[in-house]
C-alpha positions as CSV (number, residue, x, y, z in Angstrom):
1,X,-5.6,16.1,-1.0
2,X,-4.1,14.3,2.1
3,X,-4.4,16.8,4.9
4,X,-0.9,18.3,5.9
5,X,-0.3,18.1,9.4
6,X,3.3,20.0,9.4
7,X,5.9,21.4,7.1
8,X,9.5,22.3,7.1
9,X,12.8,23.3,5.5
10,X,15.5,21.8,7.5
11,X,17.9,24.5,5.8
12,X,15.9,27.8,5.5
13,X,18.0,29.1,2.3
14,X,15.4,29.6,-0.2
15,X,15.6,28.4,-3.9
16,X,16.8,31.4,-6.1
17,X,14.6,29.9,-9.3
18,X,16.3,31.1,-12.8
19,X,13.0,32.1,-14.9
20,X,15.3,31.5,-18.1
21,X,15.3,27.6,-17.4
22,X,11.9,25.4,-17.5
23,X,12.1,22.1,-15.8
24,X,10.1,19.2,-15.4
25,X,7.4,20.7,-17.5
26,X,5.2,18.1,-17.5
27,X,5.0,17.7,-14.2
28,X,3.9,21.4,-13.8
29,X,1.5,21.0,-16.9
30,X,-0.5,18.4,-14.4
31,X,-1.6,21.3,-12.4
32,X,-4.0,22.4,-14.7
33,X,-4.0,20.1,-17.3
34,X,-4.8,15.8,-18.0
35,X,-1.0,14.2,-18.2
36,X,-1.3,10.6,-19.5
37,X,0.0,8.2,-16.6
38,X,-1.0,10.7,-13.6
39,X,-4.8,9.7,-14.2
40,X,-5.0,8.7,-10.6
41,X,-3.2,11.5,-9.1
42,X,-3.8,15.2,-7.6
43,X,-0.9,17.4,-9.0
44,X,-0.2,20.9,-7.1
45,X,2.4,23.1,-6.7
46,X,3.7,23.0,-2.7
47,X,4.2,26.6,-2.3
48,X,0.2,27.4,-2.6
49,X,0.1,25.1,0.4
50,X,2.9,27.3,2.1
51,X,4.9,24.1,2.0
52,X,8.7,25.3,2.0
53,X,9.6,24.4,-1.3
54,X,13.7,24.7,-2.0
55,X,13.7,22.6,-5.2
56,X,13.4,23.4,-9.3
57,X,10.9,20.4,-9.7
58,X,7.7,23.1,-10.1
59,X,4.8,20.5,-8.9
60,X,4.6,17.2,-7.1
61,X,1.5,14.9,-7.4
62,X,-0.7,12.6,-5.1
63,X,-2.3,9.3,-5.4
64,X,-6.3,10.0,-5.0
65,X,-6.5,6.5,-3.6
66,X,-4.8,7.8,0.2
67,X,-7.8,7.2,1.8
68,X,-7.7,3.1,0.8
69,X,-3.9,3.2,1.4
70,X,-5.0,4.6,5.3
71,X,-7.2,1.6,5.8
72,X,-5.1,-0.9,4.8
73,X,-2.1,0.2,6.9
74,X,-4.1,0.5,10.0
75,X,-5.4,-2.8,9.1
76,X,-2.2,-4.4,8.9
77,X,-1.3,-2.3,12.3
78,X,-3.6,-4.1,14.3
79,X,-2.9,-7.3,12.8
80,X,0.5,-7.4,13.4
81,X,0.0,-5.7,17.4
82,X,-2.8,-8.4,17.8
83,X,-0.7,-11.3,16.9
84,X,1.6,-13.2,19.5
85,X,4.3,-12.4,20.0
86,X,6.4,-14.9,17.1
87,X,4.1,-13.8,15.0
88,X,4.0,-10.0,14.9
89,X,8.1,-10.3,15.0
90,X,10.3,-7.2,17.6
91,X,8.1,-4.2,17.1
92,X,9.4,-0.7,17.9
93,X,10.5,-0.2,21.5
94,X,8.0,2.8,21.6
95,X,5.1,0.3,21.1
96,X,5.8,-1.3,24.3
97,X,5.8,2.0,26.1
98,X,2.1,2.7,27.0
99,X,3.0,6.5,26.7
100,X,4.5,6.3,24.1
101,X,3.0,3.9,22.0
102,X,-0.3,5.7,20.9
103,X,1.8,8.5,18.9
104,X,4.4,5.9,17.5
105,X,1.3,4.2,16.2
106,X,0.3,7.5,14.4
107,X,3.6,8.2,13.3
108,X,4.3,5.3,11.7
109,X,0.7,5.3,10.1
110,X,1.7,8.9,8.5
111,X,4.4,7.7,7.3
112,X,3.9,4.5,5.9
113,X,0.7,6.0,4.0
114,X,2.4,9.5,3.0
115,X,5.5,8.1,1.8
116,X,4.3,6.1,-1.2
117,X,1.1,8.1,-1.9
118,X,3.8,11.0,-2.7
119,X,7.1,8.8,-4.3
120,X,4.7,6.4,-6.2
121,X,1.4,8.6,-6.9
122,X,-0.1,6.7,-10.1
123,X,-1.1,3.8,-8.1
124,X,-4.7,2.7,-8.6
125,X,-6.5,1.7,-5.5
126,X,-5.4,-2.1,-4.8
127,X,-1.8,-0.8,-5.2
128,X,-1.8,1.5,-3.1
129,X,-3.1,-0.4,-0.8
130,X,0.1,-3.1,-1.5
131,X,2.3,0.0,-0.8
132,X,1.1,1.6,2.2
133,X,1.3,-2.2,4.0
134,X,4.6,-2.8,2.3
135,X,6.1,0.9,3.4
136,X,4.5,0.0,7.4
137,X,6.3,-3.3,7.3
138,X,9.7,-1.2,5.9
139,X,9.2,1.9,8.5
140,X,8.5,-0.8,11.6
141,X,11.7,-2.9,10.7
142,X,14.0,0.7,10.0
143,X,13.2,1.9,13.9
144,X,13.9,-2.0,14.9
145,X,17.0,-2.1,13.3
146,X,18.5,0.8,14.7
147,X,18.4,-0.5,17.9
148,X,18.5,-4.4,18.4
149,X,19.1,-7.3,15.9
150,X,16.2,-8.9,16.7
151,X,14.4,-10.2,14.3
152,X,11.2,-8.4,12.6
153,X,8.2,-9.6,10.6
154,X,10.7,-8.8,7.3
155,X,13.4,-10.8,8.9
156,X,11.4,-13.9,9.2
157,X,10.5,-13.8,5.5
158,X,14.0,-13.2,4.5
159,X,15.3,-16.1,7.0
160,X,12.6,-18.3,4.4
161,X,14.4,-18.0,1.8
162,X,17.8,-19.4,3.2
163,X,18.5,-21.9,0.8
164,X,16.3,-21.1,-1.8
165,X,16.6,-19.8,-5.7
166,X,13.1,-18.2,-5.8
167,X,12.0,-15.4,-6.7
168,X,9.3,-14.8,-4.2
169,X,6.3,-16.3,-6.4
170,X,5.7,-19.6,-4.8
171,X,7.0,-19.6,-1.2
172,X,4.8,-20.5,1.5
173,X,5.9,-17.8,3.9
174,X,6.2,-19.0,7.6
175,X,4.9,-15.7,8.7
176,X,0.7,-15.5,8.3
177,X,1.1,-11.7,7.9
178,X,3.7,-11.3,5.5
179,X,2.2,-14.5,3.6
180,X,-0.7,-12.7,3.4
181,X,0.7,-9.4,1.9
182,X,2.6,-11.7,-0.4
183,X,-0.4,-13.3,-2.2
184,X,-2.1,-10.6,-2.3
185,X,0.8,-8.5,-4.0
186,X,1.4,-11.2,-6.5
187,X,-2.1,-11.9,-7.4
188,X,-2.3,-8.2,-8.8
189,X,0.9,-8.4,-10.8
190,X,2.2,-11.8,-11.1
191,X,5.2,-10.7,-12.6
192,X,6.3,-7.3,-11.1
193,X,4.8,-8.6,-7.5
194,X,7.6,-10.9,-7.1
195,X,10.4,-8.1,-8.4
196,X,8.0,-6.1,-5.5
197,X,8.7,-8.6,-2.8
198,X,12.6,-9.5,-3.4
199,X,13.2,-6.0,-3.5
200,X,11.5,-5.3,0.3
201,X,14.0,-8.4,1.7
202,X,17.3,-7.1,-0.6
203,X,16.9,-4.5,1.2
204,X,15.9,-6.0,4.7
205,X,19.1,-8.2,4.1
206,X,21.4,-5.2,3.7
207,X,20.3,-3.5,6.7
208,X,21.6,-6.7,8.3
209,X,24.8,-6.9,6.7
210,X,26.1,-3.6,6.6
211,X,28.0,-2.0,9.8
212,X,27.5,1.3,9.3
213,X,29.1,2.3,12.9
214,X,32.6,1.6,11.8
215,X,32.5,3.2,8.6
216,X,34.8,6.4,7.3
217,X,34.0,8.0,4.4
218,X,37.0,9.8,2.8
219,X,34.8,11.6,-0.2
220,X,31.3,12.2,-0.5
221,X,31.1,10.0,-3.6
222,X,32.5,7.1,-1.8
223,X,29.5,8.1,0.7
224,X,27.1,8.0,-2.4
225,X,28.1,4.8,-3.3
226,X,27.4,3.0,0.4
227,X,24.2,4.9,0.1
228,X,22.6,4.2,-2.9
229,X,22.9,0.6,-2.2
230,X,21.2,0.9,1.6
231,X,18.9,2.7,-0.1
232,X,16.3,-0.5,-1.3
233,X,17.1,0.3,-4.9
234,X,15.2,-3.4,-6.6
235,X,12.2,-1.8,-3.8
236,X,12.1,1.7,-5.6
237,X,12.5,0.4,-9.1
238,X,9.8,-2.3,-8.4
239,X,7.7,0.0,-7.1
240,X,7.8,2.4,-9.7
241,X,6.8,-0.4,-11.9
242,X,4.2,-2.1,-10.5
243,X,2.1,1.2,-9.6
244,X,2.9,2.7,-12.8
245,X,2.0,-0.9,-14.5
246,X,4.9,-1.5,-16.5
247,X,7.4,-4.2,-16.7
248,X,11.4,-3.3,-18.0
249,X,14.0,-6.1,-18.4
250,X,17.4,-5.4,-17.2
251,X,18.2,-4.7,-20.3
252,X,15.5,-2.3,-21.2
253,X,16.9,-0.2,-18.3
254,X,20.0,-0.1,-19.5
255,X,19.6,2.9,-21.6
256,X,18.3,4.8,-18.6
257,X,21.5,4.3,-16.4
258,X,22.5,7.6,-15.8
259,X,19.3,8.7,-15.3
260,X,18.7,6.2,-12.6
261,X,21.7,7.0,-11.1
262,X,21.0,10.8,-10.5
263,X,17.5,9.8,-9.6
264,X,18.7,7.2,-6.8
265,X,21.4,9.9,-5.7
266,X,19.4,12.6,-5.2
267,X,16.5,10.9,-3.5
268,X,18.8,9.6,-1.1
269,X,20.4,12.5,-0.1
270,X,16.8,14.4,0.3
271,X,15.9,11.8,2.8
272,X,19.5,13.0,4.2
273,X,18.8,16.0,4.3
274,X,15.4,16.4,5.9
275,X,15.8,13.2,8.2
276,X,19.4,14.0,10.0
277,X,17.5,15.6,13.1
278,X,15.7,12.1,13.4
279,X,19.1,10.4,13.3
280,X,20.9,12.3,15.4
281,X,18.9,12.1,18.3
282,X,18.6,8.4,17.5
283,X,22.1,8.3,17.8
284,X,22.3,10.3,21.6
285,X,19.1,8.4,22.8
286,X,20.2,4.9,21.8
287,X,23.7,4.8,20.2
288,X,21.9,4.3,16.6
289,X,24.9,4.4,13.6
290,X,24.9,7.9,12.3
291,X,25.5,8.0,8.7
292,X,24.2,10.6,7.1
293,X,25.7,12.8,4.4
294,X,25.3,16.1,6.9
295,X,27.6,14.7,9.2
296,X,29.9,13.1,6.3
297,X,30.2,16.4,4.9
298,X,30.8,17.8,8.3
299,X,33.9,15.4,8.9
300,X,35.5,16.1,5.4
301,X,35.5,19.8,5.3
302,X,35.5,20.6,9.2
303,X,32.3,22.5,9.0
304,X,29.3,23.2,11.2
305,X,26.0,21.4,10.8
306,X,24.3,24.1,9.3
307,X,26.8,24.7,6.6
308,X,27.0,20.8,5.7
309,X,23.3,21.1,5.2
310,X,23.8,24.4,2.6
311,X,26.3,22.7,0.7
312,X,23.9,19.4,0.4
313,X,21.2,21.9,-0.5
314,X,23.7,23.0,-3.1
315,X,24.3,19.9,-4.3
316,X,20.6,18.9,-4.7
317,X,19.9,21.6,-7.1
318,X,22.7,21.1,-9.2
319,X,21.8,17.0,-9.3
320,X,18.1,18.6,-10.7
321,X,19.9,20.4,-13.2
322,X,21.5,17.4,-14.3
323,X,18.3,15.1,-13.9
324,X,15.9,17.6,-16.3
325,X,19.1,18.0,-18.8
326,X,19.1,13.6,-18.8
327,X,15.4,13.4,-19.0
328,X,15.5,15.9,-22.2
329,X,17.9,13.9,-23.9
330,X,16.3,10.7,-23.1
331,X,13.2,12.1,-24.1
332,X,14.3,12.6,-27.9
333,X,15.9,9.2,-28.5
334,X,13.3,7.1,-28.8
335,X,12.6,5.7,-25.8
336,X,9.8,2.7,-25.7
337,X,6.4,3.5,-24.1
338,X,7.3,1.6,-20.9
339,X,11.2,3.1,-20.5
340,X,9.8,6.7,-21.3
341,X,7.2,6.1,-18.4
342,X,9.7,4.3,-16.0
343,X,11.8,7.4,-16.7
344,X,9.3,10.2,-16.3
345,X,8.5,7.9,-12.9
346,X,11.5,8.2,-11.6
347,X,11.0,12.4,-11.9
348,X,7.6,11.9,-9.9
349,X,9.3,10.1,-7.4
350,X,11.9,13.3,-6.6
351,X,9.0,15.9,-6.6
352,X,7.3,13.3,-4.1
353,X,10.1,12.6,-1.9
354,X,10.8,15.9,-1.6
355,X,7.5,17.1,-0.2
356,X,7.1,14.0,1.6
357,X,10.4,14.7,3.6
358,X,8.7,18.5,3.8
359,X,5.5,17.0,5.3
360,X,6.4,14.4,7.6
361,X,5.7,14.0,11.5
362,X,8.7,11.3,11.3
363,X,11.1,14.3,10.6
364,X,9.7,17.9,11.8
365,X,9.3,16.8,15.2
366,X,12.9,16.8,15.8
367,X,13.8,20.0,14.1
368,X,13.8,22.9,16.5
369,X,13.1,26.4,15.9
């Protein structure tokens, strides 16, 4: 296991588990037990780790190849603050801060390592590799973008394909780095690695289109909606595939709709949920959007932050209750091999956000006592 550096629960109302409902069994089978698809993972339940644990998904698991996923983020790290200054693209303003820039490195390290190794945990060792350098180029351009439109290493490659109907496979990317990272993603799966790569610049494009400052959300569905979609859906769905090595056409997902959209609901709104202290001291500290389904539910119902974040709570267990009820009924219609893993994937991928928003430095440090 990854050590755990901190944990937290940014509500403090405990999960009142009903012992006459069984969820996500297989996923608390892998505890003690081979699961076929979890081969290269280390499955444990949070709470004997006395990681706060407010969810009904009874395990989460862990790609054994973090140590791999370490080196090549730091590698990339030093690339990218080694190159000139065109190259390596605007970097964090922390970076440039010689106090500051030593634990920003760290942060974003932690992150962009814990992050997939806990969402995507069946990666074998090359992949995780291709996510831990995908997820440091993601993190780098998020704490960019909150601040400045200028443009990142992500933005270059995006700006490449300005004029282009290509899917990612045979560009010549102006960038050395993100070229780089691009070959070496394809060359391990030539057909999912592009998905991979025009799924990291959908969402690098939306963060560039979107003006979240000026938006007013009326209903928290309308709010669901907006997120979901700045929320690198292609990325999460690619992702799942290429570490779980499988391959569904839009039409093979098709049966797996609804499913897909409680999974892409409720992983959003965890990351709501455990990052709003991050983004609302972005917000007094540089004037960052804050849009956040905390403070959306604080402007509908006219209530305090803490009682937004029980209501959210709220509503993340009840979206769980609807995700194991999908997943059961999915699970009796005959499902092909690859839909039945892409949905059991997407199950992994809650249990893994969730303690990865528990565990991470990004977050806790901005959650008082």
């Amino acid at each position: 296991m990854r050590p755990i550096v901190c944990s937290f629960d940014p509500v403090g109302v405990p999960f009142v588990f009903d012992s006459r409902r069984e969820s996500f069994e297989f996923l608390r089978e892998a505890i003690s037990e081979p699961v076929p698809g979890l081969e290269n993972c280390n499955a444990f339940d949070p709470r004997s780790l006395g990681v706060p644990w407010s969810t009904s998904l009874p395990a989460a698991a862990q790609c054994k190849y973090w140590k791999e996923a370490e080196d090549a983020a730091a590698t990339m790290m030093d690339r990218i603050v080694s190159a000139s200054a065109g190259e390596q693209g605007s970097l964090p303003s922390e970076m440039a801060n010689s106090k500051l820039k030593a634990a920003k490195r760290l942060e974003l390290l932690d992150t962009s390592v814990s992050a997939p190794m806990n969402m995507f945990p069946a990666a074998n060792g090359p992949r995780a590799r291709i996510m831990a350098e995908a997820n440091l180029l993601i993190f780098m351009h998020d704490d960019v973008v909150e601040s400045t439109e200028e443009m990142t290493i992500i933005d270059s490659a995006l700006a490449d394909l300005v004029g282009l109907d290509n899917k990612g496979a045979n560009i010549l990317w102006k960038n050395s780095i993100f070229n780089e990272f691009s070959r070496e993603t394809i060359k391990e799966d030539p057909v999912v690695g592009p998905l991979f790569l025009k799924g990291i610049l959908n969402w690098v494009r939306h963060t560039r289109e979107q003006l979240p400052a000026s938006m007013k959300f009326k209903t928290l569905r309308e709010y669901i909606i907006y997120r979901i979609g700045d929320f690198a859906v292609d990325f999460c769905d690619a992702a799942i595939m290429l570490t779980c090595k499988i391959h569904l056409t839009p039409f093979e997902m098709e049966p797996l709709e609804k499913l897909h959209k409680l999974y892409m609901t409720h992983f959003s709104l965890t990351n709501d949920l455990y990052s709003y202290n991050k983004e609302l001291h972005a917000m007094k500290q540089t004037g960052a959007a804050l849009v956040n389904a905390v403070k959306v539910l604080e402007n509908i119902l006219g209530v305090s932050m803490q009682a937004a974040k029980v209501i959210l709570r709220a509503f993340l267990w009840d979206l769980e209750a609807q995700v194991d009820e999908e997943f059961k009924r999915l699970s009796a219609t005959g499902l092909s091999p690859g839909q039945f893993r892409f949905a059991r994937g997407m199950i992994e991928v809650l249990a893994g956000n969730t303690f990865y928003s528990a565990t991470c430095v990004r977050y806790a440090k901005l959650v008082t006592a």
